[in-house]
ROTI-260923 format. One line per 10 residues: number of its first residue (from 1); their letters; for each residue x, y, z of C-alpha. Coordinates in steps of 0.5 Angstrom, whole numbers, plus 2048, in hexadecimal, padded with zeros to 3 digits. Layout:
<atoms>
NUM	a	X/Y/Z; ...
</atoms>
This chain:
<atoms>
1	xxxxxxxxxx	889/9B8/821; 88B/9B1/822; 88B/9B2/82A; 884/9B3/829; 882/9AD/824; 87D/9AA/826; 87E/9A5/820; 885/9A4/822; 884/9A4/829; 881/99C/828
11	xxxxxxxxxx	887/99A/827; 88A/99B/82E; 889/997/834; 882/997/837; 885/99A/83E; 888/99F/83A; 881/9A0/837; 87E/99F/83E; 882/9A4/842; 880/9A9/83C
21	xxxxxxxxxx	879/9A8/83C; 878/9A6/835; 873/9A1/835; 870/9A3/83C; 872/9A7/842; 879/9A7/844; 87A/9A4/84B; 87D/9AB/84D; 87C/9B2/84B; 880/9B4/845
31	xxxxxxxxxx	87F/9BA/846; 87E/9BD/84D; 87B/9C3/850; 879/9C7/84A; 875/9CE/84A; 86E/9CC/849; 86F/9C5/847; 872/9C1/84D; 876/9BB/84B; 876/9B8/844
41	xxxxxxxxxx	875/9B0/844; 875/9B0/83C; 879/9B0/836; 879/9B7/835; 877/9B6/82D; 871/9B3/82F; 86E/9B8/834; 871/9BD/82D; 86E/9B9/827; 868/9BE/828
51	xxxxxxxxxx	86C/9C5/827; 86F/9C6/81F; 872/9CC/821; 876/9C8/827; 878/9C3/823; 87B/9C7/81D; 87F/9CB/822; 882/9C3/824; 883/9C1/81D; 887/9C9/81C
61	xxxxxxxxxx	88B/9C6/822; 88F/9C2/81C; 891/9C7/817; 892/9CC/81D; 898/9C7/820; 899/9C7/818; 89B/9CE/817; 894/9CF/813; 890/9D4/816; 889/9D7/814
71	xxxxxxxxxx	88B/9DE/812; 891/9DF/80D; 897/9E1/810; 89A/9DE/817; 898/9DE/81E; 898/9E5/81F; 892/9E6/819; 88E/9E0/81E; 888/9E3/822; 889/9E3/829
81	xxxxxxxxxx	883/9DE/82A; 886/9D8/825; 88D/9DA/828; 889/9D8/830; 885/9D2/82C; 88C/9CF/82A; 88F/9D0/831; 889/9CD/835; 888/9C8/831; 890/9C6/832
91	xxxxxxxxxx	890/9C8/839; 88A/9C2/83A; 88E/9BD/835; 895/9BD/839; 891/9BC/83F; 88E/9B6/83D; 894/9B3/83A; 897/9B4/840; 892/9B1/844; 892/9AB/840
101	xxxxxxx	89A/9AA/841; 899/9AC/848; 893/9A6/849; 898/9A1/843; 89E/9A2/849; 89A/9A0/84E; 898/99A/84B
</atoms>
């Protein structure tokens, strides 16, 4: 889960750092118009700390793009709610690198 690595993360350059709200809130949303959130201006693993449940489905995302899965068999023997996590879960990852090779381009 090195993407969200808050250990790992330090060893980037404090604008980095700064445009993905890991020590306060980024200049600009990462996040916008969110169903009953709004915008997020914070690393998403500091507004998660505090939910077990979210951050082992994060830390499934490993094995998952691994081939491993949490039931025995293959894709097909996955539930559909860890199957949906696992594509949230991508879906908001390529969005940030995206965004983070966008704003790099323009810098």
């Amino acid at each position: 889960m090195k993407e969200f690595d808050c250990k790992k993360c330090l060893e980037y350059p404090a604008d980095l750092r700064e445009r993905r709200g890991c020590e306060r809130d980024a200049l600009e949303p990462l996040y916008q118009d969110l169903p009953d959130v709004g915008e997020i201006t914070r690393c998403p693993i500091k507004m998660i700390q505090s939910t077990p449940q979210v951050l082992i489905v994060m830390k499934m995302r490993i094995h998952y793009e691994k081939g491993f899965f949490p039931v025995a068999g293959g894709i097909l023997d996955q539930s559909a709610s860890f199957l949906e996590a696992m594509e949230i879960l991508n879906e908001q990852i390529n969005k940030l690198v995206e965004e983070d090779l966008e704003k790099s381009k323009n810098n």
